[in-house]
C-alpha positions as CSV (number, residue, x, y, z in Angstrom):
1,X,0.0,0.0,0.0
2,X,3.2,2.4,1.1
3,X,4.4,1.8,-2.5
4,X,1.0,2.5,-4.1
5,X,0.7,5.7,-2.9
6,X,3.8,6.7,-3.8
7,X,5.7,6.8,0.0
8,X,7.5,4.6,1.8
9,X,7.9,4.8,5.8
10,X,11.5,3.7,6.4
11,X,11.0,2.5,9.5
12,X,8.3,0.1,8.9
13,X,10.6,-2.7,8.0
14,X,11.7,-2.7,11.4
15,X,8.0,-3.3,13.3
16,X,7.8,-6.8,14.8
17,X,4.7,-8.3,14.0
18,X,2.4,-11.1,15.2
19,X,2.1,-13.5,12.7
20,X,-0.6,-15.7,14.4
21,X,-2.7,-13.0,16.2
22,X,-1.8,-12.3,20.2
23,X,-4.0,-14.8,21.5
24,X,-3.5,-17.7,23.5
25,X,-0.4,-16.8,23.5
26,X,-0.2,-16.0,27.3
27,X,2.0,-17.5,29.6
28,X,2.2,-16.3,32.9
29,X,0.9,-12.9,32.4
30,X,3.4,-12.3,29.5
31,X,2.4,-12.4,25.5
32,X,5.2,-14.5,23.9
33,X,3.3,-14.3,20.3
34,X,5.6,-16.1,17.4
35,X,6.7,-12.8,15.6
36,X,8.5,-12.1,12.3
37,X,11.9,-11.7,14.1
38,X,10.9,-14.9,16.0
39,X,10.4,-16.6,12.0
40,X,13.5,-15.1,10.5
41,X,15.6,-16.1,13.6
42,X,14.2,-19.9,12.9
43,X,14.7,-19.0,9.4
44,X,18.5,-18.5,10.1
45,X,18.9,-21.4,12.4
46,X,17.5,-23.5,10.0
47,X,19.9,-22.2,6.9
48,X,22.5,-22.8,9.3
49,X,21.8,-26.4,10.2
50,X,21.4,-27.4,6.5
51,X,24.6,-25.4,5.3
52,X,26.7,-27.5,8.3
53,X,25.3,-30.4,7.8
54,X,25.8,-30.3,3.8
55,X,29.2,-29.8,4.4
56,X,30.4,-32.2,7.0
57,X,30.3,-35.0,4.8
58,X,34.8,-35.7,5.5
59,X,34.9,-36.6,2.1
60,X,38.8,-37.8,1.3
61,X,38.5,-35.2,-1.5
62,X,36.2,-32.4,-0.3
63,X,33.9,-30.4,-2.4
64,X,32.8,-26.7,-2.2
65,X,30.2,-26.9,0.0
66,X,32.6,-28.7,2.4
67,X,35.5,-26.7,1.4
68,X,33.5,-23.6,2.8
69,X,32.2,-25.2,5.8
70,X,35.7,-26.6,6.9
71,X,37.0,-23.0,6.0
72,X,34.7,-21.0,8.4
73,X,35.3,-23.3,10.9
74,X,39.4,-22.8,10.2
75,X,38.7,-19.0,10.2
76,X,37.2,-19.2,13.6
77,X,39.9,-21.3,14.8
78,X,42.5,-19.5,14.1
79,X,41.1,-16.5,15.1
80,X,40.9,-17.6,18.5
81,X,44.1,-19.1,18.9
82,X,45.9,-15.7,17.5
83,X,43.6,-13.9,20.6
84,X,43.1,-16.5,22.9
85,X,45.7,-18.9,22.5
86,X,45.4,-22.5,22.9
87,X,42.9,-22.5,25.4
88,X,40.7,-20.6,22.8
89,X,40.2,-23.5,20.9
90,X,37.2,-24.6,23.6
91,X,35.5,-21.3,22.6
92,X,35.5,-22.6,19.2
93,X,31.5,-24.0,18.9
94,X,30.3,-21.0,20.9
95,X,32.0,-18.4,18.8
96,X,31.7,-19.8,15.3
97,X,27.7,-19.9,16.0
98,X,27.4,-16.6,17.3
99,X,29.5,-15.7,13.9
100,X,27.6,-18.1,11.6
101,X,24.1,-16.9,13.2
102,X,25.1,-13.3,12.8
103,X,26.6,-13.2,9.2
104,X,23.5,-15.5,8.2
105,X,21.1,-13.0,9.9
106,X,22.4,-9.7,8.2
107,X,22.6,-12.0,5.1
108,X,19.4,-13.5,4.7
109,X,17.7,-10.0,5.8
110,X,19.2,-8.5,2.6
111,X,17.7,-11.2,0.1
112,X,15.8,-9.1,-2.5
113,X,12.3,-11.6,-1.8
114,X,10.1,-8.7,-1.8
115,X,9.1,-9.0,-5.5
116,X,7.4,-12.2,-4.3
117,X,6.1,-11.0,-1.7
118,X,8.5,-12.4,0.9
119,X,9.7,-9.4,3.0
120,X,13.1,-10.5,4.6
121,X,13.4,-9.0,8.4
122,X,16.5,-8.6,9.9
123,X,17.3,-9.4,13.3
124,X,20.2,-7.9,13.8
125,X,18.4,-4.2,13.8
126,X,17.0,-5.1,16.8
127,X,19.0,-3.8,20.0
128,X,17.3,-6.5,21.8
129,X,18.3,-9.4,20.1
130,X,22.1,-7.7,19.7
131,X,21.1,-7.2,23.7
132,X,20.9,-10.4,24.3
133,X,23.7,-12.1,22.2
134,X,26.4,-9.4,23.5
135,X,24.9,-10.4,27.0
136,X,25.3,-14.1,26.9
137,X,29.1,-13.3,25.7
138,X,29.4,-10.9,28.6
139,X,28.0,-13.7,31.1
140,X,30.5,-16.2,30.0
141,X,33.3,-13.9,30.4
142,X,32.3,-13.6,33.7
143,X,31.5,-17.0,34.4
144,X,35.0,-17.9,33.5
145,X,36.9,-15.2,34.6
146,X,35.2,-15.7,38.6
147,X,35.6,-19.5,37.7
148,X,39.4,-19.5,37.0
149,X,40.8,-16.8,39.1
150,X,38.4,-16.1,41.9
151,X,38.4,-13.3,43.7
152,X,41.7,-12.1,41.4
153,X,39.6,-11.2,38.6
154,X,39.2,-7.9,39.8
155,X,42.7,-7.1,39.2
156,X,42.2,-6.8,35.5
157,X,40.7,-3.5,36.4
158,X,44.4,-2.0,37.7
159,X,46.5,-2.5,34.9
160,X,50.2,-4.1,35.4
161,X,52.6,-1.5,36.1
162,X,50.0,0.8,37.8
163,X,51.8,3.1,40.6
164,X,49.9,2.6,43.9
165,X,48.5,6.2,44.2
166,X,46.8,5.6,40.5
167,X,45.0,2.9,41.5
168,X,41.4,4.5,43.2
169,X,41.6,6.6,39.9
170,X,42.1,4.0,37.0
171,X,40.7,1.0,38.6
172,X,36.9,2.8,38.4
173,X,37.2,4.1,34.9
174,X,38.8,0.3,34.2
175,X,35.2,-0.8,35.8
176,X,33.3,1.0,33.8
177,X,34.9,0.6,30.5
178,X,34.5,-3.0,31.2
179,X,30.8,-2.8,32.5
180,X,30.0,-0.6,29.0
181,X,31.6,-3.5,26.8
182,X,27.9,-5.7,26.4
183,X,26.4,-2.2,25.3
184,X,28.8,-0.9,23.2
185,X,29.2,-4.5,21.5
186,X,25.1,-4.8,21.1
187,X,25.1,-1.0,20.1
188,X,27.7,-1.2,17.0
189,X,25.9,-4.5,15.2
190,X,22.8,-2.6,15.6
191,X,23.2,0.5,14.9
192,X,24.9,-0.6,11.2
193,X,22.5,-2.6,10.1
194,X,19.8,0.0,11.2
195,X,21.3,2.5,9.5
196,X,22.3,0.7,6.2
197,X,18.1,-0.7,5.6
198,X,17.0,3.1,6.5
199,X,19.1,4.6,4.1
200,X,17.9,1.8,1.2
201,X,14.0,2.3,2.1
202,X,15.1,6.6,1.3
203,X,16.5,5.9,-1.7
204,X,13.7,3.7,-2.7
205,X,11.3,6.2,-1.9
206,X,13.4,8.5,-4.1
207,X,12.9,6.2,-7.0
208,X,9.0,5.4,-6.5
209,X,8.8,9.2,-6.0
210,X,10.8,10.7,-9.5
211,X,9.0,7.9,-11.3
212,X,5.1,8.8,-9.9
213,X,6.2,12.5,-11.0
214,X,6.9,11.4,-14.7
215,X,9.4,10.7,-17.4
216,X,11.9,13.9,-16.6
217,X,12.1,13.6,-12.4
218,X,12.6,9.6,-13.4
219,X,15.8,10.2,-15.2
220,X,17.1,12.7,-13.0
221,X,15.9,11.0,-9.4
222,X,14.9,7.5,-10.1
223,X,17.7,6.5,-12.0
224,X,20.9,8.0,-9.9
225,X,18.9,6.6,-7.0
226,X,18.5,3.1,-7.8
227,X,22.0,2.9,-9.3
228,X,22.7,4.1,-5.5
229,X,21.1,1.6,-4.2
230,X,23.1,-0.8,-6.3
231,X,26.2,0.2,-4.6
232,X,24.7,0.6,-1.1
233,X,23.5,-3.0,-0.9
234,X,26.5,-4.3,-2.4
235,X,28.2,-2.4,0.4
236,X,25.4,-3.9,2.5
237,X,26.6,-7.0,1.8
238,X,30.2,-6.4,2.9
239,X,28.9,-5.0,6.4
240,X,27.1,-7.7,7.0
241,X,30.2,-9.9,7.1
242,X,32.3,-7.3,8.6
243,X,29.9,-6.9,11.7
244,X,29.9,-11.0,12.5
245,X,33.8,-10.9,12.0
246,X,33.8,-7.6,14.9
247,X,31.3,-9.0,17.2
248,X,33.1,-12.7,16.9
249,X,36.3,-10.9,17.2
250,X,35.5,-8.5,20.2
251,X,33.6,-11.6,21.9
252,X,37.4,-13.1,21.7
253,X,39.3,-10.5,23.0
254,X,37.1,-10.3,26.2
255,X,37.4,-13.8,26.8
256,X,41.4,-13.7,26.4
257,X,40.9,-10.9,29.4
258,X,38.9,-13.7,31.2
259,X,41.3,-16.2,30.8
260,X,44.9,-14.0,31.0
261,X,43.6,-11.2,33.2
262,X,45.6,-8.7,30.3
């Protein structure tokens, strides 16, 4: 209807929906209705499941769809030993699918399936769901920071080398920066894929807009616009890996703090 009349609201692509109404869905006093986000999460997971298990076939002379597989899984490996080290390589499962469901998210939410009537959501938009994943890696850097050093965790908030009369100065703004590190990490996946689907839905409403107003604003808005868009989504595309690699990467780093207290 948006496109009908000529406008499109930007933000709409972003409103999580019911897609089976809002009743009987409530469980102690909460609605937990199946959503669109809900669907294109299950979407991903299932994407996921069929792209691993299609390529963990350990044929003696792999193919492509195990070559990738077995080369994401490499990728993720040796990220974590360059960061972690050797114990990293028990992180492995934990942050290759926080990786794999992240990339495949941003990914799947930028299939063109709107011509068929399919509209794609992305998850990753959401500062709840980014919430929630930079939270669970933020509980199990606790977990195993408290777990393997105690009480003696706390010192990774005075740096090594610290003089003595520094410490009730640097050791709060250490807290803090470390305490900001869920938010920060939910804040940056978020925020860039926000800000690349906004930008899109204007352009798009450039190009439905100089092609309502004839022939003459077509050529001069339409066209620039949607070669625009071209480059945007192919740019898109690109930022959707690069935000899985930084929150994979990031998630790393804080757990080589939780295991080396450095």
């Amino acid at each position: 209807m948006a496109a009908e009349e000529g406008k499109v609201d930007p933000m709409h692509q972003f409103t999580v929906e019911p897609l089976f109404g809002t009743q009987g869905w409530e469980i102690a006093g909460y609605n937990l209705a199946f959503t669109n986000s809900a669907m294109w999460m299950l979407v991903t997971v299932i994407a996921l499941t069929v792209f691993m298990v299609g390529g963990m076939k350990r044929e003696l002379v792999p193919g492509r769809w195990q070559m990738a597989v077995e080369s994401f899984t490499g990728f993720i490996d040796n990220m974590l030993e360059a960061n972690v080290g050797k114990e990293g390589r028990k992180y492995v499962p934990y942050i290759f699918s926080l990786f794999m469901f992240i990339l495949f998210g941003n990914l799947l939410g930028l299939l063109p399936l709107g011509v068929l009537g399919i509209h794609p959501f992305t998850f990753t938009s959401h500062f709840t769901i980014t919430g929630v994943l930079a939270i669970i890696s933020f509980s199990i850097v606790l977990i195993v920071g408290f777990w393997k050093h105690g009480l003696h965790f706390f010192s990774l908030f005075v740096p090594h080398g610290t003089p003595l009369p520094m410490v009730p100065i640097i050791a709060p703004i250490e807290f803090i920066s470390f305490m900001v590190r869920p938010f920060s990490l939910a804040l940056r996946l978020f925020v860039a894929m926000m800000a690349g689907h906004v930008l899109l839905k204007v352009l798009s409403s450039f190009v439905i807009g100089g092609i309502n107003a004839g022939a003459g604003f077509a050529a001069l808005v339409s066209v620039p616009s949607f070669a625009l868009m071209i480059g945007i989504s192919a740019l898109e595309i690109l930022v959707a890996g690069i935000q899985a690699y930084v929150f994979a990467l990031l998630t790393s780093l804080y757990i080589n703090d939780a295991e080396h207290l450095h």
